[in-house]
mmCIF file of the N, C-alpha and C atoms, coordinates in Angstrom:
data_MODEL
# 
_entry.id   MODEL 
# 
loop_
_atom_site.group_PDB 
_atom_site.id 
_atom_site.type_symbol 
_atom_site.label_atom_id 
_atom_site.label_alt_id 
_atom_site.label_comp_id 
_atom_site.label_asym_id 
_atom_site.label_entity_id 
_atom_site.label_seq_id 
_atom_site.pdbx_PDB_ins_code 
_atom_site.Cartn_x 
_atom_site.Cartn_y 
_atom_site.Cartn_z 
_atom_site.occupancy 
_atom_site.B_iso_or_equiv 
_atom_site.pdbx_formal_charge 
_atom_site.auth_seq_id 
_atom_site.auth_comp_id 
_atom_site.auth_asym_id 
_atom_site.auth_atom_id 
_atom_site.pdbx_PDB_model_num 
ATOM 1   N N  . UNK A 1 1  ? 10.187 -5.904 -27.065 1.00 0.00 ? 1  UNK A N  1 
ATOM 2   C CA . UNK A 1 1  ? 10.344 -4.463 -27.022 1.00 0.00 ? 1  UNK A CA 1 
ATOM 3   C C  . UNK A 1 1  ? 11.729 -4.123 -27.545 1.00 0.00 ? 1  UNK A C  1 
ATOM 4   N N  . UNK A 1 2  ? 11.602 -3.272 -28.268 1.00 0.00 ? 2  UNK A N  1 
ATOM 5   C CA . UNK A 1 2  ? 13.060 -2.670 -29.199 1.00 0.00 ? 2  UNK A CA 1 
ATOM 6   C C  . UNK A 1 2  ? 13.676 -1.289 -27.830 1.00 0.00 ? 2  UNK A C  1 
ATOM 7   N N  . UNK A 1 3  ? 14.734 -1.390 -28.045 1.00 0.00 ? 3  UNK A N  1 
ATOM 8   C CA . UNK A 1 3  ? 15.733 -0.100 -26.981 1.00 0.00 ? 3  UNK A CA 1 
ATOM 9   C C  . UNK A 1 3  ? 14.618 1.272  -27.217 1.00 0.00 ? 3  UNK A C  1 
ATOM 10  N N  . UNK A 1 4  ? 14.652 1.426  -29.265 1.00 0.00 ? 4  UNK A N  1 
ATOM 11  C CA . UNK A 1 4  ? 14.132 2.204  -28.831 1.00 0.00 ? 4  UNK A CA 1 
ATOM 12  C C  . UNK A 1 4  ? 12.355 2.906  -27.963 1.00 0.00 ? 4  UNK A C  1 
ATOM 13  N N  . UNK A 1 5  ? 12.123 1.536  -28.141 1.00 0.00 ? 5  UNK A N  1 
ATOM 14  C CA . UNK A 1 5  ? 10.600 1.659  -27.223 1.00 0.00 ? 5  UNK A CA 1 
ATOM 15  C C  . UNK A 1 5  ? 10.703 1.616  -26.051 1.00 0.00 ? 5  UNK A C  1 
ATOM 16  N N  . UNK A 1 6  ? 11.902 1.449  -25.284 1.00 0.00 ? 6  UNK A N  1 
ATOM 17  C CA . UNK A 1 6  ? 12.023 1.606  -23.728 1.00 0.00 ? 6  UNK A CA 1 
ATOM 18  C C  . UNK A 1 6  ? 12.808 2.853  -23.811 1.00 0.00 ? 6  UNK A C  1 
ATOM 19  N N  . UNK A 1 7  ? 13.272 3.094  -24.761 1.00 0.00 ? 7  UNK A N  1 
ATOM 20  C CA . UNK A 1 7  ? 14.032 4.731  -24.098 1.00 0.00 ? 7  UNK A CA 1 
ATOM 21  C C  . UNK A 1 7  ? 12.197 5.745  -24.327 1.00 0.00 ? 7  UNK A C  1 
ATOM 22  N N  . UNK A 1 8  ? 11.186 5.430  -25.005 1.00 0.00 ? 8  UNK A N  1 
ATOM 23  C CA . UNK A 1 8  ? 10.185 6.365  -25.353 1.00 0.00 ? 8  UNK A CA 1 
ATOM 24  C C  . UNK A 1 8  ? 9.411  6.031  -23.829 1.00 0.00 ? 8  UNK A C  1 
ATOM 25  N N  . UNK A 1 9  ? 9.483  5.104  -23.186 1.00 0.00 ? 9  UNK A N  1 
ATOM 26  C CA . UNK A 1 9  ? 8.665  4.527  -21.943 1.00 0.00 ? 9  UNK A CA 1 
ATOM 27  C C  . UNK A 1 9  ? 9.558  4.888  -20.623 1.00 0.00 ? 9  UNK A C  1 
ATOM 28  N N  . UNK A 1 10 ? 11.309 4.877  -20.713 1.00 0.00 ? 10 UNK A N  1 
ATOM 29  C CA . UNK A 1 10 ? 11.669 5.566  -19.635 1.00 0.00 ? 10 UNK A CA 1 
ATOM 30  C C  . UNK A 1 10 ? 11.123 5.960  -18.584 1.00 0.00 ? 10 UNK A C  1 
ATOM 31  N N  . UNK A 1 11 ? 11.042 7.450  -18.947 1.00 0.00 ? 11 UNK A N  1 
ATOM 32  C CA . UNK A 1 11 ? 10.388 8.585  -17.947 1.00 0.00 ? 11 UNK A CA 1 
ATOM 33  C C  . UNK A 1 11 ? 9.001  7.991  -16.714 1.00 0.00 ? 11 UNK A C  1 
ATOM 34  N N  . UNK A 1 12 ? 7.823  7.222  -17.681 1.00 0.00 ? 12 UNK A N  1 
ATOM 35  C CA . UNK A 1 12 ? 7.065  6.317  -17.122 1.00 0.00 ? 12 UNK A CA 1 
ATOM 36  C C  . UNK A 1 12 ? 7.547  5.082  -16.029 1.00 0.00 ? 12 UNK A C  1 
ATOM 37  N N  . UNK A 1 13 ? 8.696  4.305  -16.629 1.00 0.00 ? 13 UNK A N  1 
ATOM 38  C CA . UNK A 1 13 ? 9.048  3.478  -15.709 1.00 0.00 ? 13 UNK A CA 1 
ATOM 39  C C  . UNK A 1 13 ? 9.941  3.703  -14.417 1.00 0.00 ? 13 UNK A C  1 
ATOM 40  N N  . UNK A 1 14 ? 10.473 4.977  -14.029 1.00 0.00 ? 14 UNK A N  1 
ATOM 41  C CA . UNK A 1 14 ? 11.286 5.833  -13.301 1.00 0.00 ? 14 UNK A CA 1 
ATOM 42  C C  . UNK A 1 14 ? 10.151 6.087  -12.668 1.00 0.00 ? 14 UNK A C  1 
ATOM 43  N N  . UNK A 1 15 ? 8.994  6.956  -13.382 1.00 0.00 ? 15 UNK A N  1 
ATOM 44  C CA . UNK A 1 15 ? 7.922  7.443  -12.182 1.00 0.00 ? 15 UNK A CA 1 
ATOM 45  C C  . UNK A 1 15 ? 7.266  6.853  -11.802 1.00 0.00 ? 15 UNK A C  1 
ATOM 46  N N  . UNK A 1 16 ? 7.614  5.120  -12.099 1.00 0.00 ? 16 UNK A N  1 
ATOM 47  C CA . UNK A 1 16 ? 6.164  4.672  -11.426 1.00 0.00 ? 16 UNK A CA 1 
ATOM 48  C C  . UNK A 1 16 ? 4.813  4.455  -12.115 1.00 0.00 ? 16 UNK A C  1 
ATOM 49  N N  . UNK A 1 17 ? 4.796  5.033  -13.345 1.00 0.00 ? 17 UNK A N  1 
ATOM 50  C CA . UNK A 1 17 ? 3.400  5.112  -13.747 1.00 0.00 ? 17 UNK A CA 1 
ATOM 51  C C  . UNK A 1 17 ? 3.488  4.328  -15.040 1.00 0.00 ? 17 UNK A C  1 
ATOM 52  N N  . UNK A 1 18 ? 4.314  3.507  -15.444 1.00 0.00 ? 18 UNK A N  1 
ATOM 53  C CA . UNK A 1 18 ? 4.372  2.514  -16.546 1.00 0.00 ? 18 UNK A CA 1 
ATOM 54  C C  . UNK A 1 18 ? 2.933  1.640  -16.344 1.00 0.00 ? 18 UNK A C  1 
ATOM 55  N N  . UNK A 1 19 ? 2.515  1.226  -17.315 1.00 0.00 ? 19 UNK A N  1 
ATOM 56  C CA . UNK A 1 19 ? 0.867  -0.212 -16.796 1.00 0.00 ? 19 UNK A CA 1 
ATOM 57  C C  . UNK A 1 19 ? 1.842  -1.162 -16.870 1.00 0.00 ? 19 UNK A C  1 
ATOM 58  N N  . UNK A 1 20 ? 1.036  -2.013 -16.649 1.00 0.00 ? 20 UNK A N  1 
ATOM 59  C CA . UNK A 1 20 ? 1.530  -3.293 -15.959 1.00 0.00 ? 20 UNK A CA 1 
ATOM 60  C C  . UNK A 1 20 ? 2.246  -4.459 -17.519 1.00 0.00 ? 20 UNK A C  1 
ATOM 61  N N  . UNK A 1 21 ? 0.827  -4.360 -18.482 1.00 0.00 ? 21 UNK A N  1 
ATOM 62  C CA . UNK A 1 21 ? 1.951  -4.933 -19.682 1.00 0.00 ? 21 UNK A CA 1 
ATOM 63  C C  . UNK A 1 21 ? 3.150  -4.675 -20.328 1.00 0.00 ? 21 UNK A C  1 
ATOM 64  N N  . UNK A 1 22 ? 3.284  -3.118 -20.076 1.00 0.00 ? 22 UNK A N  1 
ATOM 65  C CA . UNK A 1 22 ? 4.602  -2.511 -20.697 1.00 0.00 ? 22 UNK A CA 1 
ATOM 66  C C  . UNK A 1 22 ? 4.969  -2.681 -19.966 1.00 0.00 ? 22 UNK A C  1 
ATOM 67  N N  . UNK A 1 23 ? 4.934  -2.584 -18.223 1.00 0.00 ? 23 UNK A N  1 
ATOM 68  C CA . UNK A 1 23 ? 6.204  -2.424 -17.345 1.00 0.00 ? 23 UNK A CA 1 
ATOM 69  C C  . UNK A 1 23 ? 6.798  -4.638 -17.624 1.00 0.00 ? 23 UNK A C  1 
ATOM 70  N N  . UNK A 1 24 ? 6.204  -4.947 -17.622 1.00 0.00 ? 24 UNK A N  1 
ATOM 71  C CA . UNK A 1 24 ? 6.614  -6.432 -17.857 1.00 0.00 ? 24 UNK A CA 1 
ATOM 72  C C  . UNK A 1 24 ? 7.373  -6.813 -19.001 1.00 0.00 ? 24 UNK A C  1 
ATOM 73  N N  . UNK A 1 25 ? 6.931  -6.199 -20.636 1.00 0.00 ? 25 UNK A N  1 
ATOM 74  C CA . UNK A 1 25 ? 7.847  -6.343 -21.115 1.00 0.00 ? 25 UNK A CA 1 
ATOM 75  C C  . UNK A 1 25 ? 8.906  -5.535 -21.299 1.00 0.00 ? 25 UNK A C  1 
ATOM 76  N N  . UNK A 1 26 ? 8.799  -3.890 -20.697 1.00 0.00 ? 26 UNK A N  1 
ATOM 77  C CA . UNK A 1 26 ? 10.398 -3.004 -19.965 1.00 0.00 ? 26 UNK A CA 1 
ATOM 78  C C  . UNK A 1 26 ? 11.771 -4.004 -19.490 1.00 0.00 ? 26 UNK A C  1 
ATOM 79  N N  . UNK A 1 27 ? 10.954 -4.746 -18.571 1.00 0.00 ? 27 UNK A N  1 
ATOM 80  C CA . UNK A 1 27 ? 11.506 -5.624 -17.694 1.00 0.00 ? 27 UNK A CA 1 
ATOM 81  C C  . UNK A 1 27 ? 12.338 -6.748 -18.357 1.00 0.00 ? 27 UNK A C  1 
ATOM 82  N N  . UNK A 1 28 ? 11.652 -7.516 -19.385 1.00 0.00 ? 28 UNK A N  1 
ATOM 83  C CA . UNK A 1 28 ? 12.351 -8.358 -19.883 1.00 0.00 ? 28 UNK A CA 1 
ATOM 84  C C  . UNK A 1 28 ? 13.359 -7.726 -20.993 1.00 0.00 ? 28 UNK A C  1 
ATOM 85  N N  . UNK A 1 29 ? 13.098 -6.818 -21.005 1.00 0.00 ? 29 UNK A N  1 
ATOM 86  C CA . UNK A 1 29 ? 13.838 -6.031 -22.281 1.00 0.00 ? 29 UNK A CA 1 
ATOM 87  C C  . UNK A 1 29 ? 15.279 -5.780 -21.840 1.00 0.00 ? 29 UNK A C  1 
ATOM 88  N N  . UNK A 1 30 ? 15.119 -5.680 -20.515 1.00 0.00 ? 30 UNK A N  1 
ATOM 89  C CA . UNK A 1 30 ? 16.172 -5.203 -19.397 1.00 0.00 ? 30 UNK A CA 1 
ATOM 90  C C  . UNK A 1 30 ? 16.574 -6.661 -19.207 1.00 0.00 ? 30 UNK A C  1 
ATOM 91  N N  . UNK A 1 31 ? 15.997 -7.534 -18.446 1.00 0.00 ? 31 UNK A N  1 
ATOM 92  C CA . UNK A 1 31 ? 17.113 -8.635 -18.452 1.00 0.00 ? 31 UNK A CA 1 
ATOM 93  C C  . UNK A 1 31 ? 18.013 -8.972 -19.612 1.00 0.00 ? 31 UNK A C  1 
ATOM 94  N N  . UNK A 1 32 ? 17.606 -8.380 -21.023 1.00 0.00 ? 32 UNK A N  1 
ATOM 95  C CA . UNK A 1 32 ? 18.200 -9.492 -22.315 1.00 0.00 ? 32 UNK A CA 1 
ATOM 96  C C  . UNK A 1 32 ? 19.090 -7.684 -22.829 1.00 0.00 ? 32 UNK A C  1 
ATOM 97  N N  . UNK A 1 33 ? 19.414 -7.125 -22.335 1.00 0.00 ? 33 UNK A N  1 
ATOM 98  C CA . UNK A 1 33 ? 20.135 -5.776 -22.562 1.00 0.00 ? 33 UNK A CA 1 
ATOM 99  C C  . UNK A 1 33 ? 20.589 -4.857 -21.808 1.00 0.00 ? 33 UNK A C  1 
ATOM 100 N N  . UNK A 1 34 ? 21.829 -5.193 -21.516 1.00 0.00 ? 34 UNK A N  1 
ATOM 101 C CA . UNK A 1 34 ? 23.212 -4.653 -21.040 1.00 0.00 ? 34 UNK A CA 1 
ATOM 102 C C  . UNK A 1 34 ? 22.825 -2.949 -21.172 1.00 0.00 ? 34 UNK A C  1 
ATOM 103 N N  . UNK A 1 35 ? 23.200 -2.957 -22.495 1.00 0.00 ? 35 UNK A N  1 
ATOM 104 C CA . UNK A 1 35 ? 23.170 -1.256 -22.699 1.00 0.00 ? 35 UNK A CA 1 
ATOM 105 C C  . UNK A 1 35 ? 21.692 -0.634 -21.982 1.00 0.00 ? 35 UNK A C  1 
ATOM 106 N N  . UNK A 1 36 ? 20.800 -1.069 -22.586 1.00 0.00 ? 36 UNK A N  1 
ATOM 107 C CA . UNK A 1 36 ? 19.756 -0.092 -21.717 1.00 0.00 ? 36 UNK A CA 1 
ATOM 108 C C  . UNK A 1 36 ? 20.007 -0.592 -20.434 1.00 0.00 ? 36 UNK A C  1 
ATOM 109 N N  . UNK A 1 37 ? 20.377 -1.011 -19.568 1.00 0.00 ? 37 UNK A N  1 
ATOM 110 C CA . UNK A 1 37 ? 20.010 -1.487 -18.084 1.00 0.00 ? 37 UNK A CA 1 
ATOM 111 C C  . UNK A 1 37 ? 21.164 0.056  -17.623 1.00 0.00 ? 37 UNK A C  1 
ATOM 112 N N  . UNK A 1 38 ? 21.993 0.154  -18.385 1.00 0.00 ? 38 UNK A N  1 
ATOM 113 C CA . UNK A 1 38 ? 23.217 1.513  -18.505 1.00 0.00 ? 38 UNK A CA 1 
ATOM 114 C C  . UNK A 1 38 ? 22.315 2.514  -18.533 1.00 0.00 ? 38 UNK A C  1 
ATOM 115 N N  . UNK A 1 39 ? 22.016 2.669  -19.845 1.00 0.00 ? 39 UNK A N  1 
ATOM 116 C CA . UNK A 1 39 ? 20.970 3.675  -20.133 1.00 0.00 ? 39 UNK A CA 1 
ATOM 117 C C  . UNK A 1 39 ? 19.886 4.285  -18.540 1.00 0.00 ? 39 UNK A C  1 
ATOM 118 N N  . UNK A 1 40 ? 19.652 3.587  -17.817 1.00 0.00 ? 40 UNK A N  1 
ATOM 119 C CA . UNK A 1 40 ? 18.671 3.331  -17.534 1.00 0.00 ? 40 UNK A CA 1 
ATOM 120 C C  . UNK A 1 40 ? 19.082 4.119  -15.838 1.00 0.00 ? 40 UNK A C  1 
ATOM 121 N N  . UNK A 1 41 ? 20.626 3.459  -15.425 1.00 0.00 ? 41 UNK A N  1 
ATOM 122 C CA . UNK A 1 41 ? 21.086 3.711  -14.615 1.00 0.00 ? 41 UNK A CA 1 
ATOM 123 C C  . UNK A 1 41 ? 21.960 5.329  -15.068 1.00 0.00 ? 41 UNK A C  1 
ATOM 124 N N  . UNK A 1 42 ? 22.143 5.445  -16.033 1.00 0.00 ? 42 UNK A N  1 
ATOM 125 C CA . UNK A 1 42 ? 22.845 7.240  -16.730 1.00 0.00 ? 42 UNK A CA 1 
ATOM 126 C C  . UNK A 1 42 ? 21.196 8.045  -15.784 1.00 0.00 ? 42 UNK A C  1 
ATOM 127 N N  . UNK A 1 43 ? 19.904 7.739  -16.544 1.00 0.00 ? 43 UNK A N  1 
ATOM 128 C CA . UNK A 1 43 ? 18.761 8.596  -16.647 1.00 0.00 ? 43 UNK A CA 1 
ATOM 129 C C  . UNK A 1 43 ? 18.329 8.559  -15.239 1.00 0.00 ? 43 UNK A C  1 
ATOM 130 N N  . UNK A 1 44 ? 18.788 7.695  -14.110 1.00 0.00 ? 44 UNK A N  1 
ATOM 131 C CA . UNK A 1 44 ? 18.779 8.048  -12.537 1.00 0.00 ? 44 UNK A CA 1 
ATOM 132 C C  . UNK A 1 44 ? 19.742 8.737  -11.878 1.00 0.00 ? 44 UNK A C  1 
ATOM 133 N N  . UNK A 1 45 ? 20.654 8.547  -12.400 1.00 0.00 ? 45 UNK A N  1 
ATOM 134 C CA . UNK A 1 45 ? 22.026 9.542  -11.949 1.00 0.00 ? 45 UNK A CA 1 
ATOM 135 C C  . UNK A 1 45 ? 21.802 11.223 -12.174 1.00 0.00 ? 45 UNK A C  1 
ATOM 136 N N  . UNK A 1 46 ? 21.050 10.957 -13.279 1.00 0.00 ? 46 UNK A N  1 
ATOM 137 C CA . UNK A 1 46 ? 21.220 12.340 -14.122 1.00 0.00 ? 46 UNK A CA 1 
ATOM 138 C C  . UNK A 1 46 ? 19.911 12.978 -13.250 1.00 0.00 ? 46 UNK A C  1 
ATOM 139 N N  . UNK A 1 47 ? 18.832 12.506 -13.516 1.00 0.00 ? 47 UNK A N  1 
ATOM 140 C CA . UNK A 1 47 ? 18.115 13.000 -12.374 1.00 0.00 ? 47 UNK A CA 1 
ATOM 141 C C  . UNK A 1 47 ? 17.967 12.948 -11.045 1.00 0.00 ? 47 UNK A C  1 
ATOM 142 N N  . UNK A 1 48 ? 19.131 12.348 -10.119 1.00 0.00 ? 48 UNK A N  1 
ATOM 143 C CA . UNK A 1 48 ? 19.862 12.492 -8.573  1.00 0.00 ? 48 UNK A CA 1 
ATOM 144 C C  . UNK A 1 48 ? 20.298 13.969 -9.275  1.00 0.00 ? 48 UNK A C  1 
ATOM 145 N N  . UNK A 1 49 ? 21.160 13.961 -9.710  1.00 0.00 ? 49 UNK A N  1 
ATOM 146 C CA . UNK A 1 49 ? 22.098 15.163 -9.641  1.00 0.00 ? 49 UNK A CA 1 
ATOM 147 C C  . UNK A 1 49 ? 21.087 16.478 -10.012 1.00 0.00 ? 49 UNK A C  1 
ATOM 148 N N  . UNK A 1 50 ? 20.593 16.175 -10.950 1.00 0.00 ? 50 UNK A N  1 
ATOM 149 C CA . UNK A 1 50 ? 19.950 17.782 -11.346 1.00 0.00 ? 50 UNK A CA 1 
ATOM 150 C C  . UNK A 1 50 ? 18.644 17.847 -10.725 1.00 0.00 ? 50 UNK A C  1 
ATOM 151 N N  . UNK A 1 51 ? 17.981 16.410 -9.326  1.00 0.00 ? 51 UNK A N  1 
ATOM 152 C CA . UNK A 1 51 ? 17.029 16.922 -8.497  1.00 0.00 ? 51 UNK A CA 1 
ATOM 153 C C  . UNK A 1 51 ? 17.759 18.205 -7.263  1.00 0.00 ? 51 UNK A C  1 
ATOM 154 N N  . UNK A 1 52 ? 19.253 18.212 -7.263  1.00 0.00 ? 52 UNK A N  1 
ATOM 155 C CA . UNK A 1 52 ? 19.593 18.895 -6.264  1.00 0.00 ? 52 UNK A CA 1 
ATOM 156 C C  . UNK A 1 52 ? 19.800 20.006 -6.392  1.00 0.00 ? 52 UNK A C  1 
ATOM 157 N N  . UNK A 1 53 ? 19.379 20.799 -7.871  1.00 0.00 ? 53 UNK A N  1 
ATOM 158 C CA . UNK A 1 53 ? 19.593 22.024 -8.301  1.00 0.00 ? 53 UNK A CA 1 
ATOM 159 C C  . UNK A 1 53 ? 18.379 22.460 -7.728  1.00 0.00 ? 53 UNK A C  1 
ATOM 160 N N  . UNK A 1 54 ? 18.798 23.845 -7.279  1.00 0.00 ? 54 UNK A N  1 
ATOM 161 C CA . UNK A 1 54 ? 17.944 24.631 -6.891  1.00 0.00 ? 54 UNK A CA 1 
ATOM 162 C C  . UNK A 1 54 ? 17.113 25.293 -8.022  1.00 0.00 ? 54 UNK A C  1 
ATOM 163 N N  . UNK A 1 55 ? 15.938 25.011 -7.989  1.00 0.00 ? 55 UNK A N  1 
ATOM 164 C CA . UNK A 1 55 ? 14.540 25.360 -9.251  1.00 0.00 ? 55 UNK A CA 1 
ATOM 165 C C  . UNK A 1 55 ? 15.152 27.474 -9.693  1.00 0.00 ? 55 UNK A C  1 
ATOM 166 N N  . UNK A 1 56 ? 15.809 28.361 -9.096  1.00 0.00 ? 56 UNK A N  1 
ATOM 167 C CA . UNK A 1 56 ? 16.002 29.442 -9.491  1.00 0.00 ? 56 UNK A CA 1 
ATOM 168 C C  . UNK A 1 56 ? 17.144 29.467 -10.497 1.00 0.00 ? 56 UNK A C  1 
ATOM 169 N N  . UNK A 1 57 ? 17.927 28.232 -10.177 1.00 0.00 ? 57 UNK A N  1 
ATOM 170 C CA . UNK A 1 57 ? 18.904 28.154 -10.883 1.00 0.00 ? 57 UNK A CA 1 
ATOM 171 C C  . UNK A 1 57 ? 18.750 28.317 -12.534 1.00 0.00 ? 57 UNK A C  1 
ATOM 172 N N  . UNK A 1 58 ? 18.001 27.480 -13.125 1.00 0.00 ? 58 UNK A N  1 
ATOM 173 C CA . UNK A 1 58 ? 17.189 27.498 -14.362 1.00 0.00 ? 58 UNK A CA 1 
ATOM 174 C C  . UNK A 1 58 ? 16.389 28.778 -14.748 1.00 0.00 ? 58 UNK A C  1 
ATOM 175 N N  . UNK A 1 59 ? 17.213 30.202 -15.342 1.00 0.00 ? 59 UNK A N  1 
ATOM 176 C CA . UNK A 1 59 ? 16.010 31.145 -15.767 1.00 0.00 ? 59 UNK A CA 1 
ATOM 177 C C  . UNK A 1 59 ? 15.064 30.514 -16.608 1.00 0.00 ? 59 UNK A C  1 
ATOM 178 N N  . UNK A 1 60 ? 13.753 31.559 -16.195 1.00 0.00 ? 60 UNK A N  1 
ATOM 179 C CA . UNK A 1 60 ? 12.569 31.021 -16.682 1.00 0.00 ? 60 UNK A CA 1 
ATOM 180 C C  . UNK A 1 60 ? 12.460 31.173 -18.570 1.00 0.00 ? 60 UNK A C  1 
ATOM 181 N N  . UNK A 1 61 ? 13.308 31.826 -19.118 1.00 0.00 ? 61 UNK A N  1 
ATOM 182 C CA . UNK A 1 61 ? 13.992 32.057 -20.663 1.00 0.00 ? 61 UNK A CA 1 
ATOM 183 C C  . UNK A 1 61 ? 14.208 30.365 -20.989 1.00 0.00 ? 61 UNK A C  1 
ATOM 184 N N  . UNK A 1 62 ? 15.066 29.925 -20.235 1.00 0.00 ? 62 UNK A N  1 
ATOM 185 C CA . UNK A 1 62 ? 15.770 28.578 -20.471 1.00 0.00 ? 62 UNK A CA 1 
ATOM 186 C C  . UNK A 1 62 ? 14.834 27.491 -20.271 1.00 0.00 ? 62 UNK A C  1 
ATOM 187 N N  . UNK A 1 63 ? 14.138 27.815 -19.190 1.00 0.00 ? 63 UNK A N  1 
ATOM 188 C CA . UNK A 1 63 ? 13.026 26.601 -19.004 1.00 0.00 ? 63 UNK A CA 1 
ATOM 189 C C  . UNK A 1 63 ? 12.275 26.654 -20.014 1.00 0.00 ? 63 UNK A C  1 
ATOM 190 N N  . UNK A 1 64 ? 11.523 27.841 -20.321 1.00 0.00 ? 64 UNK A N  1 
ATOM 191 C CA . UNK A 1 64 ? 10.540 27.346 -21.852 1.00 0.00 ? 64 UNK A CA 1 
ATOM 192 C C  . UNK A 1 64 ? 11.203 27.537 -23.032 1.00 0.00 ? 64 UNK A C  1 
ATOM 193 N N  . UNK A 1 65 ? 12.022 27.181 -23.163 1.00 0.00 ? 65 UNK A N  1 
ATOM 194 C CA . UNK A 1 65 ? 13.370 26.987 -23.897 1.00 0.00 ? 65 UNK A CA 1 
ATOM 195 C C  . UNK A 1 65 ? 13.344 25.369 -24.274 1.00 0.00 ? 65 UNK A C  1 
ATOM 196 N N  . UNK A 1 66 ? 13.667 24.935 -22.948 1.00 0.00 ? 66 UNK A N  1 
ATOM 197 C CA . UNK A 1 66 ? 13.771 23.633 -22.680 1.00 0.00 ? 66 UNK A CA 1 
ATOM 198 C C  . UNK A 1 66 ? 12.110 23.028 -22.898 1.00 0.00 ? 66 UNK A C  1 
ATOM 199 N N  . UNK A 1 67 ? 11.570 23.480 -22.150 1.00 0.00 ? 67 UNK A N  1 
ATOM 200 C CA . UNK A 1 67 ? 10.471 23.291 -22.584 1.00 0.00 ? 67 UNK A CA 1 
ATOM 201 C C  . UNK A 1 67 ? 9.681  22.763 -24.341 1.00 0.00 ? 67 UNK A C  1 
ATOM 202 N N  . UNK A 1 68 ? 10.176 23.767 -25.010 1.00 0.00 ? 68 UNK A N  1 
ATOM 203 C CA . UNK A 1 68 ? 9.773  23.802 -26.310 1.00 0.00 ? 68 UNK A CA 1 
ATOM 204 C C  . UNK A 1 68 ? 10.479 22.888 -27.184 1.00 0.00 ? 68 UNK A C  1 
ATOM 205 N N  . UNK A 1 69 ? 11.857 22.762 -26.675 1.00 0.00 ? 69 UNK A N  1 
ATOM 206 C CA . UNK A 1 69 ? 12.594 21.876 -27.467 1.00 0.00 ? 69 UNK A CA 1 
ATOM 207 C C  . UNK A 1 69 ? 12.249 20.798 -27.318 1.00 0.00 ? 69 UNK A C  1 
ATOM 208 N N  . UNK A 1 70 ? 11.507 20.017 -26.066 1.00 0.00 ? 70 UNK A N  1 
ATOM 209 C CA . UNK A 1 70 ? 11.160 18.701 -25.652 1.00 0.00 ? 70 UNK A CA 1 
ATOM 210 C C  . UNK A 1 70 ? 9.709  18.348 -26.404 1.00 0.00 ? 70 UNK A C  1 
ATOM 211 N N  . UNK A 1 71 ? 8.888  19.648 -26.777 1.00 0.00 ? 71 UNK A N  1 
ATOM 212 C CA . UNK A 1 71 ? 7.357  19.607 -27.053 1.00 0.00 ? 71 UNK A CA 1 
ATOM 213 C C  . UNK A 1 71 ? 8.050  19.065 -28.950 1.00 0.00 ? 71 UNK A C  1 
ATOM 214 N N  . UNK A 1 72 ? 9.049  20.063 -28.936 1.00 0.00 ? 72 UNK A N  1 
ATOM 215 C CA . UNK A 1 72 ? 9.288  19.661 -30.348 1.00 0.00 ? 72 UNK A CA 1 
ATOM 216 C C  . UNK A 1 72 ? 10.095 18.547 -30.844 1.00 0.00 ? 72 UNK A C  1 
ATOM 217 N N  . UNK A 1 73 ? 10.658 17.835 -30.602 1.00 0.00 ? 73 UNK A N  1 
ATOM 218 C CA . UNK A 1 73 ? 11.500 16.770 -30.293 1.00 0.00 ? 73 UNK A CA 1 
ATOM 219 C C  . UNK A 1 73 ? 10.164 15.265 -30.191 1.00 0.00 ? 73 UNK A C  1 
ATOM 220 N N  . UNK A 1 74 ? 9.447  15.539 -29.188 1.00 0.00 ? 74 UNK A N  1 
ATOM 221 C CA . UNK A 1 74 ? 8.635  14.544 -28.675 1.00 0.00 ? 74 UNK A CA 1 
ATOM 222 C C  . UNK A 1 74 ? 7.125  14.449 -30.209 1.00 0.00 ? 74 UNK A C  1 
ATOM 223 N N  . UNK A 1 75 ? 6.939  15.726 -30.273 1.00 0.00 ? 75 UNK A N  1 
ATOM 224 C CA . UNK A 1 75 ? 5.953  16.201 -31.779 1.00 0.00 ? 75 UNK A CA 1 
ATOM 225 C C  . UNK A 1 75 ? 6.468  15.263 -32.965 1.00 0.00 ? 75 UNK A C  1 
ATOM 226 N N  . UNK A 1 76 ? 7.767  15.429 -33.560 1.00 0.00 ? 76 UNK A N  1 
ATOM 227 C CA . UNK A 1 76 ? 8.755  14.991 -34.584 1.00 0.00 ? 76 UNK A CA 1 
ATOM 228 C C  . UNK A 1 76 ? 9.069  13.180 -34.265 1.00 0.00 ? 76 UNK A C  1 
ATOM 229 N N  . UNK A 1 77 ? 8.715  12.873 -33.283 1.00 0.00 ? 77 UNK A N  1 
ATOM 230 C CA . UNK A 1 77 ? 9.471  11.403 -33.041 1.00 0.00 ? 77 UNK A CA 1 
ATOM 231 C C  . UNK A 1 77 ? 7.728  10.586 -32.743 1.00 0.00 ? 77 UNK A C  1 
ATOM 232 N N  . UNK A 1 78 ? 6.500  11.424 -33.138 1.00 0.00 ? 78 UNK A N  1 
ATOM 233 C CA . UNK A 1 78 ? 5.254  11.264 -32.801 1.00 0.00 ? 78 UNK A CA 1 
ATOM 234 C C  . UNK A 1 78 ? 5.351  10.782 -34.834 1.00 0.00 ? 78 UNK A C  1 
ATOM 235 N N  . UNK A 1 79 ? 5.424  11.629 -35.000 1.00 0.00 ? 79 UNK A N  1 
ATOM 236 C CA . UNK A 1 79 ? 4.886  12.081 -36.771 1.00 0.00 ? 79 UNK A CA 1 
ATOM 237 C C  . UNK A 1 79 ? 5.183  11.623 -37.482 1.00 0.00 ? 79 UNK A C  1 
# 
């Protein structure tokens, strides 16, 4: 597995819902790489901290904001 195929699997291996062949080779990808094991520990920090924001905090402008930029971002790195 290349960095960048575990930064596209992330989100999955954080929630739990990775399958079992990818989460295995996630895993080894992580023993043989420093930087993502970083990476990895940034993308839990980052979501500790911004689980403690209060959901009003984010106008709803910004969320499908955010929203759209991720649909488009994720579309473009598909294509």
């Amino acid at each position: 597995m290349s960095c960048c195929e575990l930064v596209e699997l992330v989100t999955e291996y954080v929630e739990g819902t990775i399958d079992a062949e990818r989460l295995a080779r996630f895993e080894e990808h992580l023993a043989e790489c420093p930087p993502c094991v970083h990476y990895i520990e940034q993308f839990r920090q980052t979501i500790e901290a911004l689980g403690r924001l209060p959901s009003e905090s984010v106008s709803p402008e910004a969320e499908r904001e955010l929203a759209a930029a991720f649909r488009d971002w994720h579309a473009a790195e598909a294509g």
